[in-house]
N, C-alpha and C positions, 0 to 999 in steps of 0.2 A: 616413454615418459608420460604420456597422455594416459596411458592405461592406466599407470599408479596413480595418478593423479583423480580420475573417476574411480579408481577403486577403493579409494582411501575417502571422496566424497562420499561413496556409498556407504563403508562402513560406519561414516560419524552419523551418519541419518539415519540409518538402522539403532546403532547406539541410543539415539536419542528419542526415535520413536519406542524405545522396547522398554524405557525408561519406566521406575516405580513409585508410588508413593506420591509427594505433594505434586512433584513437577510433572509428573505426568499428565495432574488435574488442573495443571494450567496456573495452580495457586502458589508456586514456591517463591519463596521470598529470603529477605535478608537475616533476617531476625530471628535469636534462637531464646529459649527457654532453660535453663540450669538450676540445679537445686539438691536439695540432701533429702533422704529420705530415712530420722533415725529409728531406731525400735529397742526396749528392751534387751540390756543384757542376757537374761533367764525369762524364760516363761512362754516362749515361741517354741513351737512345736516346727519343725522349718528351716527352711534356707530363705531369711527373708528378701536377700537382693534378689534371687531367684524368683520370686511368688509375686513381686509388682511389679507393674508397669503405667509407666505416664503417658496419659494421652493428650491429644492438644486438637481439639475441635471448633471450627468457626460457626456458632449458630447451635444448633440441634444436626449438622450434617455431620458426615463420618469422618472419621479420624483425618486430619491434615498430616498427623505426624505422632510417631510414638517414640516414645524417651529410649535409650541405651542407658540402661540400668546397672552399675559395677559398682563391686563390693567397695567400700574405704574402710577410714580406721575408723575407732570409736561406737561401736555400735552403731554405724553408717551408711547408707548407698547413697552414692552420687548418680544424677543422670544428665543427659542433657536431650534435646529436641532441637535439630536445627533447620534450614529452609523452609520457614514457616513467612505466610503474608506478614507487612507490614500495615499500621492503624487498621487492622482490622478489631471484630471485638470475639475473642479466643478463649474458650474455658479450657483450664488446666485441670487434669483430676488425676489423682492414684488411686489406680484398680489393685485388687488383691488376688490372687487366685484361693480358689476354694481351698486349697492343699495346706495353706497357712493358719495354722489354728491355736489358740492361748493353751496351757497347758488344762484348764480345766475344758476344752473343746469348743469353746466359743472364738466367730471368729475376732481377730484383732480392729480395733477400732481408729478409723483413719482422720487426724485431723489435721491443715483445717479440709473443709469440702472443697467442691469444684472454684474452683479462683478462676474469678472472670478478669482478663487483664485488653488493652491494647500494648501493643509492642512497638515502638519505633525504629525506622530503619538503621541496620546495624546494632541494634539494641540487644541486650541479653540480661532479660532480670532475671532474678532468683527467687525459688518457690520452696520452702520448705516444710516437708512431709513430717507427720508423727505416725508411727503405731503405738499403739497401747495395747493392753490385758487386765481385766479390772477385776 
């Protein structure tokens, strides 16, 4: 019985040391980020749920947490970013990948920019993303 019982402590300390992303850097928090990301019917060259992703940074340091990107309706992607700090001060941005291009080969244009927000705990606002092709 004692054996399971260190064997089963070891595995959850292992689990949590091996851990990725915000928690690992000590920074995970309550508070998530959700939003729509819409684009043009016609005129993307692309898969565009595929080509962005939401990033969610405290300061100018590296990524706290990046969004889960899925298709929806309406010419839509939904994503969210969750276990992120609480009051801290967090810019949200959508990157595009190179691969995403208007039909005349320029890339798509993303508004608004980086949204600098604080989140409070248990909080989840909402951030919503444009592409365009002009």
């Amino acid at each position: 019985m004692l054996r399971i019982a260190v064997a089963a402590l070891v595995v959850a300390a292992t689990g949590c040391a091996s851990s990725s992303g915000a928690a690992a850097a000590g920074r995970a928090g309550n508070a998530t980020v959700t939003g729509s990301v819409a684009y043009p019917a016609t005129g993307l060259q692309g898969e565009p749920c595929s080509a962005v992703r939401v990033k969610v940074a405290e300061g100018n340091s590296e990524a706290l947490g990046w969004g889960e990107v899925k298709q929806s309706r309406n010419n839509r992607c939904s994503f969210n970013v969750r276990g992120l700090p609480e009051d801290k001060d967090l810019t949200v941005e959508l990157g595009v990948d190179a691969s995403l291009k208007c039909a005349n080969g320029a890339a798509p244009t993303v508004t608004p920019g980086p949204t600098k927000m604080k989140i409070a705990k248990f909080a989840a606002p909402v951030v919503s993303f444009k592409l365009a092709c002009e």
